[in-house]
C-alpha positions as CSV (number, residue, x, y, z in Angstrom):
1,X,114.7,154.7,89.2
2,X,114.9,158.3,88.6
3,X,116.0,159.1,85.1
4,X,118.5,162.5,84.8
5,X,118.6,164.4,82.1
6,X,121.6,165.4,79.9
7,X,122.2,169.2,79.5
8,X,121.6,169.2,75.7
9,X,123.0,172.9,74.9
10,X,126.2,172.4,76.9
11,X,126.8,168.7,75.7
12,X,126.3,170.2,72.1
13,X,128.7,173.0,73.2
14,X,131.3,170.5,74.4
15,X,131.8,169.0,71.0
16,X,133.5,172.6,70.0
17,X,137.0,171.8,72.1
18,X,136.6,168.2,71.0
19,X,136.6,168.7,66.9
20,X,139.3,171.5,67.7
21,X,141.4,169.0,69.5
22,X,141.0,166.3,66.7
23,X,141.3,169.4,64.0
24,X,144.8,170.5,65.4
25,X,145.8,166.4,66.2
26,X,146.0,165.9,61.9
27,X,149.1,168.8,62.2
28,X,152.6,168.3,63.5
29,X,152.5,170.4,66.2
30,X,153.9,168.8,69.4
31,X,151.3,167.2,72.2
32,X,151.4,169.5,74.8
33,X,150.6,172.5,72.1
34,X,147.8,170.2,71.1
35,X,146.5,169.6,74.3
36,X,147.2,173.5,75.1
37,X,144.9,173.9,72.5
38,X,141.9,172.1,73.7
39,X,142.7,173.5,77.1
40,X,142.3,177.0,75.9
41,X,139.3,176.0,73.5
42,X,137.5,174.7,76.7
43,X,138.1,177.7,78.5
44,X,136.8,179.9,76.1
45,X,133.6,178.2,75.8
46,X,133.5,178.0,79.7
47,X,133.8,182.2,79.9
48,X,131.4,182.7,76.9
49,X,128.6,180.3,79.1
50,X,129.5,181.9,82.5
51,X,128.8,185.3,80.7
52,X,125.8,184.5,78.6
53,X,123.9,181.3,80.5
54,X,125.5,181.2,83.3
55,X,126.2,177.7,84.0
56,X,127.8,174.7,82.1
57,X,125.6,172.2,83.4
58,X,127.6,168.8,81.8
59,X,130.6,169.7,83.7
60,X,128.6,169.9,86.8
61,X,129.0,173.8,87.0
62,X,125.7,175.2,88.0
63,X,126.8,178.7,89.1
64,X,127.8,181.6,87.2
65,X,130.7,182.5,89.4
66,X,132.0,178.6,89.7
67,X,132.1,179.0,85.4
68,X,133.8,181.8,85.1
69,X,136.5,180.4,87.5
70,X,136.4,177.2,85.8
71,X,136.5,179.2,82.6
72,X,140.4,181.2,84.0
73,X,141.7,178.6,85.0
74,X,141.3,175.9,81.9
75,X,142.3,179.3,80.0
76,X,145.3,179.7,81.8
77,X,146.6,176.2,82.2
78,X,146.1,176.1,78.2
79,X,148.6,179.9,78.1
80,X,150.5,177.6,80.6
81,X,150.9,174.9,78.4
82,X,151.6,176.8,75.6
83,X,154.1,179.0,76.9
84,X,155.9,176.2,78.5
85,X,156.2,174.2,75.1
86,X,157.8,177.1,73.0
């Protein structure tokens, strides 16, 4: 049985949307502006590694150009959400 390896760097990296979304769950602020949040915390992190790696390999995104996308488009269903809610 082959064993795969876990992306260290970008499963580190993941925990940044994660302790944002549990950060911004101890407010008030409604769901979908909290989920709007992670969404546009995840994006973020998705541009920064298509521009400086290149790749996000835990969410299966091995190309720089498939990151970036992946990158605008969390990023703009998170301004979505957001814009929606207020």
């Amino acid at each position: 049985m082959l064993a795969t390896r876990i992306p260290l760097w970008s499963s580190l990296a993941l925990a940044y949307p994660v302790i944002a979304f549990v950060s911004i769950s101890t407010t008030s602020a409604p769901v979908t502006v909290r989920i709007a949040y992670a969404f546009s915390q995840l994006g973020y992190l998705l541009l920064a590694a298509g521009v400086f790696s290149g790749s996000f390999k835990v969410l299966g995104l091995s190309n720089r150009k498939h990151t970036l996308i992946a990158g605008m488009a969390v990023l703009m269903i998170g301004i979505i959400l957001t814009n929606v809610t207020t």
